[in-house]
C-alpha positions in Angstrom: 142.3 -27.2 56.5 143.4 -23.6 57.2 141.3 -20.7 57.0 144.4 -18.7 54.4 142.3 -21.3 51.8 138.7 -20.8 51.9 136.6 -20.0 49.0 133.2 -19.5 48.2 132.2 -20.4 44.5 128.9 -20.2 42.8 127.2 -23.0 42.2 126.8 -22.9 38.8 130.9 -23.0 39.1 130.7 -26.8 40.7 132.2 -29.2 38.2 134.5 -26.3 36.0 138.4 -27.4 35.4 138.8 -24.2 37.6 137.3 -25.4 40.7 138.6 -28.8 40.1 142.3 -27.3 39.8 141.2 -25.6 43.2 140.2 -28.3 44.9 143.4 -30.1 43.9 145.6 -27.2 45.2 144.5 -27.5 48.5 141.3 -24.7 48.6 138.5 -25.3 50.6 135.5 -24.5 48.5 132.1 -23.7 49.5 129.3 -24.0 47.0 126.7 -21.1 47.3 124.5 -18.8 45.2 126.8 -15.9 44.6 124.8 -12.4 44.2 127.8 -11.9 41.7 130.9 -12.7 40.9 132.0 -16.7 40.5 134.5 -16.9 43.6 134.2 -15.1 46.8 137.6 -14.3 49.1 136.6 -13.3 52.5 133.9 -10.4 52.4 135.9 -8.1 50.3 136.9 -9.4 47.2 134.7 -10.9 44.6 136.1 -12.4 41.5 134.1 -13.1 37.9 135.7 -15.4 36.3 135.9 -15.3 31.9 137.0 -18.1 29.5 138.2 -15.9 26.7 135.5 -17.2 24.6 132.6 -16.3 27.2 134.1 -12.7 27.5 133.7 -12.2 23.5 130.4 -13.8 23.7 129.2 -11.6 26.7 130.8 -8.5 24.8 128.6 -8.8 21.9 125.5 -9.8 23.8 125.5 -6.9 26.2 125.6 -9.3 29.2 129.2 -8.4 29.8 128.9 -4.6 31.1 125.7 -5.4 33.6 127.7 -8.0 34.9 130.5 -5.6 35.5 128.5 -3.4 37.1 126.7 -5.9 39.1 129.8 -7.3 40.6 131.4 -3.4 41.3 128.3 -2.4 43.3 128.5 -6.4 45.0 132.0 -6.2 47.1 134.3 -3.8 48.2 137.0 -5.3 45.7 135.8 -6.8 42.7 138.1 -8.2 40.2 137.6 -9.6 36.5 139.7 -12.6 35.4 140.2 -13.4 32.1 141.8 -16.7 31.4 142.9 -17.9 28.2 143.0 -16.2 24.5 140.4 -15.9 22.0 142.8 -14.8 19.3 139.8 -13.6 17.0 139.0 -10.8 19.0 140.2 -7.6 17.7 142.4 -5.5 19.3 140.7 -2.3 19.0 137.5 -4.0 20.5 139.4 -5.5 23.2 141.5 -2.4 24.5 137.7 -0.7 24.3 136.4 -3.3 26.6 139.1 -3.5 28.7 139.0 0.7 29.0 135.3 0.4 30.0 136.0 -2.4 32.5 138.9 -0.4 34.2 138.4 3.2 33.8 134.3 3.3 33.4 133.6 0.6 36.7 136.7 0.6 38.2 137.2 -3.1 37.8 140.7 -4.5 38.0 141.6 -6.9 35.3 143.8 -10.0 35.8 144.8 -12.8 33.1 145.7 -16.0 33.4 146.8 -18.8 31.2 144.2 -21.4 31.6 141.8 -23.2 34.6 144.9 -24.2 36.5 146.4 -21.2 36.4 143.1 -18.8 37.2 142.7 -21.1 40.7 146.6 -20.1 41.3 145.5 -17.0 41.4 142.6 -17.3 43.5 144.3 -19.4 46.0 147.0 -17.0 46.2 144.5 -14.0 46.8 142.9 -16.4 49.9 146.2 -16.8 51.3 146.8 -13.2 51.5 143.7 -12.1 52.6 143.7 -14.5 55.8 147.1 -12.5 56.6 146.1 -10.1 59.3 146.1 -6.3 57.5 148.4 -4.6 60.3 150.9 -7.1 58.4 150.3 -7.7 55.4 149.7 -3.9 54.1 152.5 -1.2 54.3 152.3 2.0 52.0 154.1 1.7 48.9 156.8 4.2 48.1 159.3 6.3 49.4 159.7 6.6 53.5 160.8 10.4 54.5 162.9 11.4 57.1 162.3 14.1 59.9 159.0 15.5 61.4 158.6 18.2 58.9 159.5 15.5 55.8 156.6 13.4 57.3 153.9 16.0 57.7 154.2 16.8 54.1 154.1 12.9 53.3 150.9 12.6 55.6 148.8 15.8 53.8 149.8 14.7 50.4 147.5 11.9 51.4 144.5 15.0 51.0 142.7 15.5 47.7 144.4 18.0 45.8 147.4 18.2 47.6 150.8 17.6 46.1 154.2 18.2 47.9 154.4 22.6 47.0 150.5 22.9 48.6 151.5 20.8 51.3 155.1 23.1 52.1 152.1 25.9 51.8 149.1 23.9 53.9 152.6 23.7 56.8 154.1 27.2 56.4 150.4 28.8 57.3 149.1 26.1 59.9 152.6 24.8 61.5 150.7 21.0 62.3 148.9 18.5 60.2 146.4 19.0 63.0 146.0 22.6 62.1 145.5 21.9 58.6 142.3 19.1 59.7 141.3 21.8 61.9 141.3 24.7 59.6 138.4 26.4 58.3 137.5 27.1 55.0 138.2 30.1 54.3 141.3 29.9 56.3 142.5 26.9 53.8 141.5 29.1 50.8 144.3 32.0 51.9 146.9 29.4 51.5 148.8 29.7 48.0 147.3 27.1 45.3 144.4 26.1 47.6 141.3 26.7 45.6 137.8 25.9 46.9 137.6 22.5 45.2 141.1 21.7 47.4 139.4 23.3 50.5 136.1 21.8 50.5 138.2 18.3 49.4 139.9 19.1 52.5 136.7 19.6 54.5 135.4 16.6 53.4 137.9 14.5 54.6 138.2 16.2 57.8 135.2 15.9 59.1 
């Protein structure tokens, strides 16, 4: 079996349609008490997994948010998948939930269409995570061209720093190595560079 397919479940998951469909798909599954989260992918990412019905039911009886919260402070990636519909939900209450999931815990939200298709998902995420990084990640977007093109690129990776404060950041310190090595008060002569952008600055710096 290869390693791109190994997943640890909780045990209380043993026997679901969901592991089953896992099993069946080719996953290696390895039953263990789970501090959260229902299925475990490497040491980052740590799924819950939510029947529609059980994510109304946990809604309403508050278990819902301490489990969200649980599984944010558990792994470095947690994720929520919702499978199925539970068409008596109400929309309102729903994009409420959904809000506090995302924007309150930081909790990405994935659905799928039933058991089969929540272990496609899983299995895809194990296959991808036994990819070594150094392959499997490039940064998204547009690739400049030229040194000077590339050093703004690099410092609009700083908090605060868009593409004019990063012109400004290069037009007082020449180098994105003169930026990092700036002092504060040196940062805060720059045009648009305030002392929350500075000390951002420092922060990351250092």
């Amino acid at each position: 079996m290869e390693a791109a397919t190994r997943v640890e479940a909780d045990l209380h998951e043993r026997g679901s349609e969901t592991a089953r469909a896992l099993g069946e798909a080719g996953a290696e599954l390895a039953f263990r008490r789970l501090p959260a989260g229902d299925y475990r992918v490497g040491r980052d990412l740590l799924i819950e997994r939510k029947t529609a019905w059980d994510f109304r039911q946990s809604l309403f009886d508050g278990r819902l948010f301490k489990q969200v919260w649980r599984l944010a402070r558990s792994a470095p990636r947690p994720l929520l998948l919702l499978e199925g519909e539970d068409r008596t939900l109400a929309w309102p209450t729903l994009r409420g939930a959904l809000l506090t999931v995302t924007g309150v815990f930081g909790v990405p939200v994935l659905f799928s269409r039933d058991a089969s298709d929540s272990a496609q998902w899983i299995l895809t995420a194990a296959r991808q995570h036994a990819v070594p990084r150094e392959q499997a990640y490039a940064r998204p977007g547009w690739r400049p061209k030229g040194k000077r093109a590339r050093q703004n690129f690099v410092l609009q990776g700083l908090p605060g720093v868009g593409p004019m404060r990063a012109d400004a950041l290069l037009e007082r310190f020449g180098t994105v190595r003169g930026v990092l090595n700036a002092a504060e008060e040196e940062l805060l002569e720059v045009r648009g560079i305030g002392k929350k952008t500075a000390r951002g600055i420092l922060w990351l710096a250092t």
